[in-house]
KOLBAKE-605932 format. One record per residue: x, y, z of N, C-alpha, C in turn. Coordinates in steps of 0.1 Angstrom, whole numbers, plus 5000, padded with zeros to 4 digits. Layout:
<sites>
XYZXYZXYZ;...
</sites>
This chain:
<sites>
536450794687535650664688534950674701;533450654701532650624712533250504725;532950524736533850494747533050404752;533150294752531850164757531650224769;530350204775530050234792530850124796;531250114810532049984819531049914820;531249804824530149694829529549724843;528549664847528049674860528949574867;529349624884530249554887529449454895;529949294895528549204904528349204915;527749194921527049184937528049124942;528649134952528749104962528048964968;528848864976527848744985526648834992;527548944996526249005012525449055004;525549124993524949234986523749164978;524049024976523148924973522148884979;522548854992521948835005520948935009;521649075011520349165013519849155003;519749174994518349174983517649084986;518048964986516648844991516448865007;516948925016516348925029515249095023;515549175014514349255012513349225005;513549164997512849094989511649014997;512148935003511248815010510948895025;511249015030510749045038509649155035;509749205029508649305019507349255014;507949115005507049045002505648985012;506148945021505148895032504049005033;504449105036503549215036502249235028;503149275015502549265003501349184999;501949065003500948935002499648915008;499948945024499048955034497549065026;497849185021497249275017496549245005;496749184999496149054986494948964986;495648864998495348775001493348775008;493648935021492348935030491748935021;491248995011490049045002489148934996;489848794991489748704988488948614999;489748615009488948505023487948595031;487648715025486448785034485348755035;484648685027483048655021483548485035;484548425032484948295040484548295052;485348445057485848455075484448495077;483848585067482248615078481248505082;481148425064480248315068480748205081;482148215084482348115096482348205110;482948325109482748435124482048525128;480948505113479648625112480148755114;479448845114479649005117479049055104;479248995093478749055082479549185074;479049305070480049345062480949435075;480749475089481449505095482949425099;482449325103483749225107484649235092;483949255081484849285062485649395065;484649495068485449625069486549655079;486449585096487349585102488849445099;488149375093489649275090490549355082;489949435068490849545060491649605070;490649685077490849835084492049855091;491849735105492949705120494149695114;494349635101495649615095496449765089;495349815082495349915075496050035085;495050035096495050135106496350145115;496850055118498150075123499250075114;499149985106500349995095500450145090;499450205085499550345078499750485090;499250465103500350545117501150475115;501850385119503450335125504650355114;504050335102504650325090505850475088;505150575096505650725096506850695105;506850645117507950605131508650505127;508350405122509250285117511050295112;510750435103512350455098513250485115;512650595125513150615134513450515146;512650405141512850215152514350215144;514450165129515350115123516750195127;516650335128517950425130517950395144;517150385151517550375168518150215170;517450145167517850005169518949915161;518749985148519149885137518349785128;519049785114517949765104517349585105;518949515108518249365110517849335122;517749425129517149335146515849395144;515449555138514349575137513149465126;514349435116513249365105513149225110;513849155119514149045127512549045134;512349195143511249185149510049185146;509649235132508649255123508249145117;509349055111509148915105508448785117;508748825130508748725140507248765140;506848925145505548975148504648895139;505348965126504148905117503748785115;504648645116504548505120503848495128;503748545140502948505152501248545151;501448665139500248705142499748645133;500048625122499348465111499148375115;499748315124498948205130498048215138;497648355148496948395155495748385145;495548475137494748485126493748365120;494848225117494748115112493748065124;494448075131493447995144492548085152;491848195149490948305157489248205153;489148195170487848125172486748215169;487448365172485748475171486348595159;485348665156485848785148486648885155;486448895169487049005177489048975178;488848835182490748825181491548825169;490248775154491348795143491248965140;490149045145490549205143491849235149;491749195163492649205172494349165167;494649045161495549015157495849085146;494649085135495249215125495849385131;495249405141496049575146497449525146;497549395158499249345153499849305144;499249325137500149205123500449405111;499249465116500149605108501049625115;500949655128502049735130503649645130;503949515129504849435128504549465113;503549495101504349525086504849615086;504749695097505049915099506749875095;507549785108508749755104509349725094;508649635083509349525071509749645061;508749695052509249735042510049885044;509449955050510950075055512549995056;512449915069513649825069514249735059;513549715051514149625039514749755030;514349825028514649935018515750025024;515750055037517050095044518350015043;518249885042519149785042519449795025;518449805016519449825003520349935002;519650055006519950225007521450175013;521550085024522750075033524050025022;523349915016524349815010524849854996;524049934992524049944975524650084970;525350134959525350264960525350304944;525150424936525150424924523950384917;524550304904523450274894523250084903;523950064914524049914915522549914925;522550084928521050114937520050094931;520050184923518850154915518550034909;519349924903519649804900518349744910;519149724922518149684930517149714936;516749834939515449874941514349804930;515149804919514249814905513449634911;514649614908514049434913513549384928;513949504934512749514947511349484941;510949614938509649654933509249524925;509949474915509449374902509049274914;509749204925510049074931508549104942;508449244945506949254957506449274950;506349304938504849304930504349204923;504749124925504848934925503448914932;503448984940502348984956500748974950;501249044942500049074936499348994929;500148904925499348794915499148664922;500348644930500448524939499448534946;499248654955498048684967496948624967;496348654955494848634949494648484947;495648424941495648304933495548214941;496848224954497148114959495948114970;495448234976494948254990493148224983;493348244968492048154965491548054963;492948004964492747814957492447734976;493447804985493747754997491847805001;491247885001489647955005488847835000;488947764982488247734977488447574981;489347524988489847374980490247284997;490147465006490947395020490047475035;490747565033489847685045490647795042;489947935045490648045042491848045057;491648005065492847995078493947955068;494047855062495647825056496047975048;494648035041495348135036496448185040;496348235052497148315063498248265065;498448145064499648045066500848075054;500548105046501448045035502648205036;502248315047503648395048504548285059;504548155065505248135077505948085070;506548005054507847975052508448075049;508048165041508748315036509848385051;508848375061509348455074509848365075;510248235078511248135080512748155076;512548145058513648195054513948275054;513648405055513748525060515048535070;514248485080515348495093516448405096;516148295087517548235086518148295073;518148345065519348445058519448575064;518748645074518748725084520048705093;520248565102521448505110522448485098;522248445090523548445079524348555078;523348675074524048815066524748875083;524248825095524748875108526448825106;526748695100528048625101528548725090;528048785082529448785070530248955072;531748915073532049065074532149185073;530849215061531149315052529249375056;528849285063527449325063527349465072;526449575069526149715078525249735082;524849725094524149765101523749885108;523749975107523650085110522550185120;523450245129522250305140522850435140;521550535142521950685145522050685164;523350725169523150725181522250845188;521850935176520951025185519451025176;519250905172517950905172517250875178;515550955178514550955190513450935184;513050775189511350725183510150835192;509850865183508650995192507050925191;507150825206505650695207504650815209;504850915214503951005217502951055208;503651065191503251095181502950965174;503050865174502950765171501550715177;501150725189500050695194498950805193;499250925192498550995191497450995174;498750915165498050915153497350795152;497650735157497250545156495450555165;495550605176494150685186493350745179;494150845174493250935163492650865151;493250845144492750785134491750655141;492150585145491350445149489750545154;489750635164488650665164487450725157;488350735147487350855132486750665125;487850565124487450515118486450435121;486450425134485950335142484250405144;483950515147482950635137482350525125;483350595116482250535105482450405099;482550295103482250115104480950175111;481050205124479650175134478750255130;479150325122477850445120476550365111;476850295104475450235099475250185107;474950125117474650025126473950075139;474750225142474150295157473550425148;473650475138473050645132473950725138;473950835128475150965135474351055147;473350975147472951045164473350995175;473750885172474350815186475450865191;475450915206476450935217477850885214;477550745204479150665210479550685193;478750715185479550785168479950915170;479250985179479851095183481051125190;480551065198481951075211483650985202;483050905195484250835189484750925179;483850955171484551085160485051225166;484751295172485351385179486851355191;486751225194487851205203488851195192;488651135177489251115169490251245161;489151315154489651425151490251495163;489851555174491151565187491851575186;492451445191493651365192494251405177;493751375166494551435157495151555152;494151655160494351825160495351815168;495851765184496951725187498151695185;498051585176498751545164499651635158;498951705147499151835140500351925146;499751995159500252045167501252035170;501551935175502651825179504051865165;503351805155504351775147505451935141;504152065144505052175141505652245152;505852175165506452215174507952135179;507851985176508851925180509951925170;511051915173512351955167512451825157;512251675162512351575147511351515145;509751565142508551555139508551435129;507751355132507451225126506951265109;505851325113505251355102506151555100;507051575088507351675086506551765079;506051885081505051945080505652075068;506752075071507552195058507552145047;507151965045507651935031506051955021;504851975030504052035018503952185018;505052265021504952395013505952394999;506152264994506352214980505152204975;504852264962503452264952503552114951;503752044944504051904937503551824951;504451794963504451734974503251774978;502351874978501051894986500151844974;500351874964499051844954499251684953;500951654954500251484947500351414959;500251464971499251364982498451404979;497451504977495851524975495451444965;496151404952495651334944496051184947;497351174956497351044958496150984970;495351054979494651024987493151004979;493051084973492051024963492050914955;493050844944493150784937493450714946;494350654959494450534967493350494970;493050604975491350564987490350514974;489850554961489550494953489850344951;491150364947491550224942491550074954;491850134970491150004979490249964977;488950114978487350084975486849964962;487750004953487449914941487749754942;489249724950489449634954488749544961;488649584972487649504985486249544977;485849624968484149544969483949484952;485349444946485049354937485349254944;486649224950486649124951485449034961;484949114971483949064977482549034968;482049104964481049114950481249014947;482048954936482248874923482248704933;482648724946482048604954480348634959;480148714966478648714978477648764965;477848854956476748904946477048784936;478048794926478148734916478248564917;478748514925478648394934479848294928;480948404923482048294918482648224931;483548144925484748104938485548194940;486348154950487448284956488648264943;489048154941490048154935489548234920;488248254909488348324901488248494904;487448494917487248644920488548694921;490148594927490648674927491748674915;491248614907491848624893491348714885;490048744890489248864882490048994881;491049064890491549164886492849134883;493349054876494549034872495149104862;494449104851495049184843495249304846;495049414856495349544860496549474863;497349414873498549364873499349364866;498749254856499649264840499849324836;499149454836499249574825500549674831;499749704844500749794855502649724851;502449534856503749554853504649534844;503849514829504249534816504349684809;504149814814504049934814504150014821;504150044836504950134842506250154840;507250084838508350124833508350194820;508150154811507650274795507550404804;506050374808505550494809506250624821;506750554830507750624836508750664832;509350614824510650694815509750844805;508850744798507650884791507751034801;507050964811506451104824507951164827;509151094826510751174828510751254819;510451234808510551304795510051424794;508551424796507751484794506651574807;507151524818506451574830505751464833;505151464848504051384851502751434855;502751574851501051634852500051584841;500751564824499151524818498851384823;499851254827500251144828499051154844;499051244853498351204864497351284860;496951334853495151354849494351284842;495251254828495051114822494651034829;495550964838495650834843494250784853;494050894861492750874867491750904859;491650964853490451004843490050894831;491250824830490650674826490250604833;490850544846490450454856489250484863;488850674864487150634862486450584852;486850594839486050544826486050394830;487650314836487050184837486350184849;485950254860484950224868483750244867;483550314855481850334851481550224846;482250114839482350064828481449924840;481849914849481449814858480249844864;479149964857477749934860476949884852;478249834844477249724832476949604842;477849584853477349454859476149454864;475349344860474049314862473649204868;472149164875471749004875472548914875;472248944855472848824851474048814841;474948804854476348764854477048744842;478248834837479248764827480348844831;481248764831482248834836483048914824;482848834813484148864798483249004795;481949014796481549184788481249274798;481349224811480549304824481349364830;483149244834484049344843485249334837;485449214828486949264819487249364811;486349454801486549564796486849604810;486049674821486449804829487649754835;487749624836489149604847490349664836;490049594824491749644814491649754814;490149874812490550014809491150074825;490850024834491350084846492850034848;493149944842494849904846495549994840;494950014824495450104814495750264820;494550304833494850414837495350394847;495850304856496650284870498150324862;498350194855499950204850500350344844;499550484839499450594835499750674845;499450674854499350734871500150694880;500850584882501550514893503050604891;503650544880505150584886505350734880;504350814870503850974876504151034888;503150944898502451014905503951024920;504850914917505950904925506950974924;507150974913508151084907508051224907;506651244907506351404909506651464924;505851374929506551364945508151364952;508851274945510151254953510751354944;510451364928511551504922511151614928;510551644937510351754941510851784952;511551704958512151704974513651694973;514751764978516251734977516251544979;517251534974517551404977517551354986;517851394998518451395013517351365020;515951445013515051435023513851315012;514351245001513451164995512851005005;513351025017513050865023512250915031;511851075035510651075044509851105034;509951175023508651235014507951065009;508650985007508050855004507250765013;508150785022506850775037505850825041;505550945037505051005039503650945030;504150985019503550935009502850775009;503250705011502650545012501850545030;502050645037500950675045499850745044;499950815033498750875029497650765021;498750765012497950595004497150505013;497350455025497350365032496250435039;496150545044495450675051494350625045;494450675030493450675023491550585022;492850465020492450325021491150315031;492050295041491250285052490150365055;490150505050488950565053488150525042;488150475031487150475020486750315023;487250235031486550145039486050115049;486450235057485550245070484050325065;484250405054482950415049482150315039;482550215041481950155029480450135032;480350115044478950095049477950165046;478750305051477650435043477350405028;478250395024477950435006477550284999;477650155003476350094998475050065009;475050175017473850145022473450005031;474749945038474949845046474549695042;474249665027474349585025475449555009;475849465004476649444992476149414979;474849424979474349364970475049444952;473749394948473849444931473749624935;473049684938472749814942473949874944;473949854958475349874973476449924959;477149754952477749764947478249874932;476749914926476950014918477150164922;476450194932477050284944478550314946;479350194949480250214951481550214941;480850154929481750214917481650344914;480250434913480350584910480750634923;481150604931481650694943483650664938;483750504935485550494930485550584915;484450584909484650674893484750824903;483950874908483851094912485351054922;485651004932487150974934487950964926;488650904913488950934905489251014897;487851064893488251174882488451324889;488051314905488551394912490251424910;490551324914492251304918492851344903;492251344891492451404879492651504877;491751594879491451764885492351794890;492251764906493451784914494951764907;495051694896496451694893496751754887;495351824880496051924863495852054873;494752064879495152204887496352244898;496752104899497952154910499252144905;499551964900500951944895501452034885;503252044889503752144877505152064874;504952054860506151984852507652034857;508551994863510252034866510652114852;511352194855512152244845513152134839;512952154825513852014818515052074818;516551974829517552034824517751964809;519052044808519652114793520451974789;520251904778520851774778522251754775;522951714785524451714786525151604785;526151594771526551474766527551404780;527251254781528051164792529651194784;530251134794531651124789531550984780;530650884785530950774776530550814758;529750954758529650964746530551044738;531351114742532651184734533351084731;533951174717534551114708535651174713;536951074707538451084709538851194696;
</sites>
């Protein structure tokens, strides 16, 4: 007779507790990244700058969060996971209201550099704190409802930070992470009281700021390059001198990281085929998919002239679809590999971004951007938990919490550079034009990252299916 599986055993009070201090400290993050794209068209018409001040509110966030985000695990082992997420929740509070209340464009840039690098801390830390508390299938359990509970973010972001743009001021947008971080930190002081809580520090770990700055310098100055380059031409002295100081510092970088003994960024883990090709295809399809983000959502306000609150309901269904289907489809790509699943998947999501130079004049949203938005969700949800899996199954277990970091810096990497170019590629203004530009630049990104996946990814060897004990018979 078949052997019932045991039951899952329940949570724990503490084990409770950290899931909602991950949960809700993750989430803030999440949200904030939602939210700007929506109040962008807002913050220029009141701080001016035009599409630069757009591109740097993304960018300063972007730009520190995706350096720090690589050093953050080594804060949490040096310090500890709740005093570091303690400090990140606090950062990021302060800098939302900074934000909320910025008289000029220059301090809410300024507050966004701080408000990444206070997100650099949250989600590494919240995810260490499960890793700490959880073990087994009770791990996975929770991660799973990690991911479901911050991808929440996604739908809230748009919605709420469009109604608060359309009905109030985009400043409250900003506002609505300071009850989250509230409660946050008071079940923060809670889980400190209860006896079973772990906190955990490596006594010989070493935050390496030297490589941390070196990447955060570097990069800021490439990016910093091309924002200003439509504005000064690549003949100018100071596009020059900023993009070479940039790349530098990063050739430094490099250097750096295959000389020092606990390198931030580990450089042995892309002589794995899988880990080198699907950052190349994840840097394409990320940097794609920001591009598409920030210039619909800006579009469907400054071109198409909706309100904030439907622009950012306009990509919702990609949401829905992603979170009604990546799970399927990720058990699929177990099955079956995740190479046709990451050539597929982009290779649709350009079809839905061609699909959006039907947008015209004169405006409809139901035949002009809902086809391409569903056919592109259809290929995100095809590509996402592929494109993860190809990655972390390819790395011993031991070493899966840097390959993932790694990874959601490249993503982030990505981003940022396909919006510090945005300038170039609609030609410095947003219009009808600008913006068809910049869909065939998110479609040849895409179907790039396609390519790159059928020429590089390679399917794991399927082990040999080996019956559980719960399935033998007596």
């Amino acid at each position: 007779m078949a052997q019932s599986p045991l039951p899952a055993a329940p949570r724990t009070p503490t084990q409770s507790l950290v899931l909602w201090i991950a949960v809700l400290g993750s989430f803030v993050s999440f949200l904030d990244g939602t939210v700007i794209t929506v109040a962008l068209p807002a913050i220029v018409d009141e701080l001016g700058g035009g599409i630069s001040t757009q591109q740097w509110a993304v960018d300063a966030y972007m730009l520190t969060l995706g350096a720090l985000i690589l050093v953050a695990g080594s804060i949490s082992d040096a310090y500890g996971r709740l005093r570091v997420l303690r400090w990140g929740l606090i950062g990021f509070g302060v800098t939302s209201v900074i934000i909320a209340a910025a008289p000029t464009a220059e301090v809410l840039i300024g507050a966004r550099l701080a408000q990444g690098a206070a997100g650099a801390l949250l989600v590494p830390s919240s995810l260490a704190l499960i890793m700490t508390h959880f073990r087994g299938t009770a791990q996975g359990r929770a991660i799973g409802t990690w991911t479901g509970a911050t991808s929440a973010a996604m739908v809230v972001g748009p919605l709420v930070g469009g109604l608060f743009v359309d009905l109030a001021s985009w400043r409250l947008a900003f506002l609505i992470n300071v009850l989250p971080i509230a409660v946050t930190l008071w079940l923060l002081a809670r889980l400190g009281r209860m006896p079973d809580a772990v906190d955990r520090r490596a006594p010989d770990a070493r935050v390496d700021l030297a490589s941390a700055a070196l990447a955060a310098l570097g990069l800021g100055g490439i990016v910093a390059a091309l924002i200003e380059q439509p504005n000064l031409g690549w003949h100018h002295p100071v596009i020059w001198g900023l993009g070479a100081a940039g790349v530098g510092l990063l050739a430094v970088f490099f250097v750096r990281q295959a000389r020092v003994a606990r390198p931030m960024l580990p450089l042995p883990l892309f002589r794995t085929r899988n880990v080198a090709w699907g950052n190349a295809a994840t840097f394409l399809v990320y940097g794609a998919l920001t591009l598409n983000g920030f210039v619909l959502g800006v579009y469907l306000q400054e071109g198409a002239g909706l309100p904030a609150t439907a622009a950012g309901l306009a990509s919702l269904p990609i949401t829905l679809i992603l979170m009604l289907t990546s799970s399927r489809v990720g058990h699929l790509s177990g099955e079956h590999g995740p190479r046709l699943f990451m050539t597929i998947g982009p290779l649709v999501m350009a079809g839905g971004a061609l699909l959006l130079l039907t947008v015209a004049d004169d405006f409809n949203y139901w035949t002009q951007v809902l086809p391409g938005v569903i056919v592109f969700g259809a290929g995100l949800a095809l590509t996402v938990a592929p494109l993860t899996s190809a990655i972390l199954g390819a790395v011993d277990p031991s070493r899966s919490g840097i390959a993932s970091a790694v990874n959601n810096a490249v993503s982030r990497i990505a981003g940022l550079i396909t919006v510090a170019l945005l300038g170039t590629i609609v030609g410095g203004m947003l219009d009808l034009d600008g913006f068809h530009r910049a869909t065939a630049v998110t479609a040849a990104l895409l179907a790039a990252g396609g390519i790159v996946s059928w020429i590089g990814i390679r399917n794991p060897a399927r082990e040999p299916d080996v019956p559980s004990s719960e399935s033998l018979t007596d």
